[in-house]
C-alpha positions as CSV (number, residue, x, y, z in Angstrom):
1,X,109.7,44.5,154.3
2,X,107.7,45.5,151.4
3,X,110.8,45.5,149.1
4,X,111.6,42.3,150.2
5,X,108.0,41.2,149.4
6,X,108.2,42.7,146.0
7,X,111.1,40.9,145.2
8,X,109.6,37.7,146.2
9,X,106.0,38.7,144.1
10,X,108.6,39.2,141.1
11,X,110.7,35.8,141.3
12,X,106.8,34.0,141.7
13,X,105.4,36.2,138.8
14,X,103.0,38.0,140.8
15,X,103.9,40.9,139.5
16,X,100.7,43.2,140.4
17,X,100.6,42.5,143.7
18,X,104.6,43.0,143.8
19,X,103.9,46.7,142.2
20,X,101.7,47.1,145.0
21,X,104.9,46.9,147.5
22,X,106.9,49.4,145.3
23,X,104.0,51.2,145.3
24,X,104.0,52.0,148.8
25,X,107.7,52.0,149.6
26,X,107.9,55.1,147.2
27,X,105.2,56.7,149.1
28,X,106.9,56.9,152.1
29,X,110.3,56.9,150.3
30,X,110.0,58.4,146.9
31,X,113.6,58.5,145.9
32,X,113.8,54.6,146.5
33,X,115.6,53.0,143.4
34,X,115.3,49.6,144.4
35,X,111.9,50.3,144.5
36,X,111.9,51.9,141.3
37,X,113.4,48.9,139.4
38,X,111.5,46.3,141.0
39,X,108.4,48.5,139.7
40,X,109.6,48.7,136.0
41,X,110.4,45.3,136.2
42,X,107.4,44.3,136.9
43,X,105.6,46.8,134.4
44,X,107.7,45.4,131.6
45,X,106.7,42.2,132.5
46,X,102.8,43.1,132.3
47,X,103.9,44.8,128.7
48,X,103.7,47.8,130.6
49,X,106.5,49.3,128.7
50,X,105.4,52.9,128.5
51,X,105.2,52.9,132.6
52,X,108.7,51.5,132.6
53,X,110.1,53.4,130.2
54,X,109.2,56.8,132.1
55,X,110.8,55.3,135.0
56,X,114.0,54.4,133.9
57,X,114.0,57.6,132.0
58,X,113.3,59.6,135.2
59,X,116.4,57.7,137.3
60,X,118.5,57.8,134.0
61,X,118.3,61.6,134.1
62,X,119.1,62.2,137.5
63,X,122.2,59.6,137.3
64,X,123.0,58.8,133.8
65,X,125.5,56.2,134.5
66,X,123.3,53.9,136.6
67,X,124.4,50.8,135.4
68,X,121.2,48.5,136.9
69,X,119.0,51.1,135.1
70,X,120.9,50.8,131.7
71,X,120.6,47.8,131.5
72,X,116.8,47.8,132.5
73,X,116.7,49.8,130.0
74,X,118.6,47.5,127.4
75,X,116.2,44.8,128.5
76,X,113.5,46.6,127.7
77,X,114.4,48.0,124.0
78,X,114.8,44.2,123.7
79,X,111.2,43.4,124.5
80,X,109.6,46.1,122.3
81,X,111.2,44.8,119.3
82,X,109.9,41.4,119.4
């Protein structure tokens, strides 16, 4: 439920309260990469970009091919040039 409330606070750019859901899916499910990405979404959309940098970084290490996290990651190379 709170994933699917995240993704909702995202699409309505309520973006702290939709970090709030991530926030407590990974406490009960710390591994959770939709979690995860909804959370960096969200922090690069707050110009958060050092919080969703060390995300991505930390599910890019574990799987290196992740292709929704590469390209969260391509999208957010993007936004610090500008």
């Amino acid at each position: 439920m709170n994933l699917n409330l995240a993704f909702v606070l995202l699409k309505l750019e309520r973006f702290r309260e939709a970090m709030n859901h991530c926030h407590q899916v990974l406490k009960l499910d710390p591994p959770n990469l939709k979690a995860k990405y909804r959370l960096s979404k969200a922090h690069i959309e707050l110009i958060e970009f050092q919080q969703a940098s060390e995300i991505i970084s930390e599910v890019l290490s574990g799987s290196a091919n992740n292709r929704e996290f590469l390209e969260l990651q391509k999208e957010l190379r993007v936004k610090v040039r500008i």
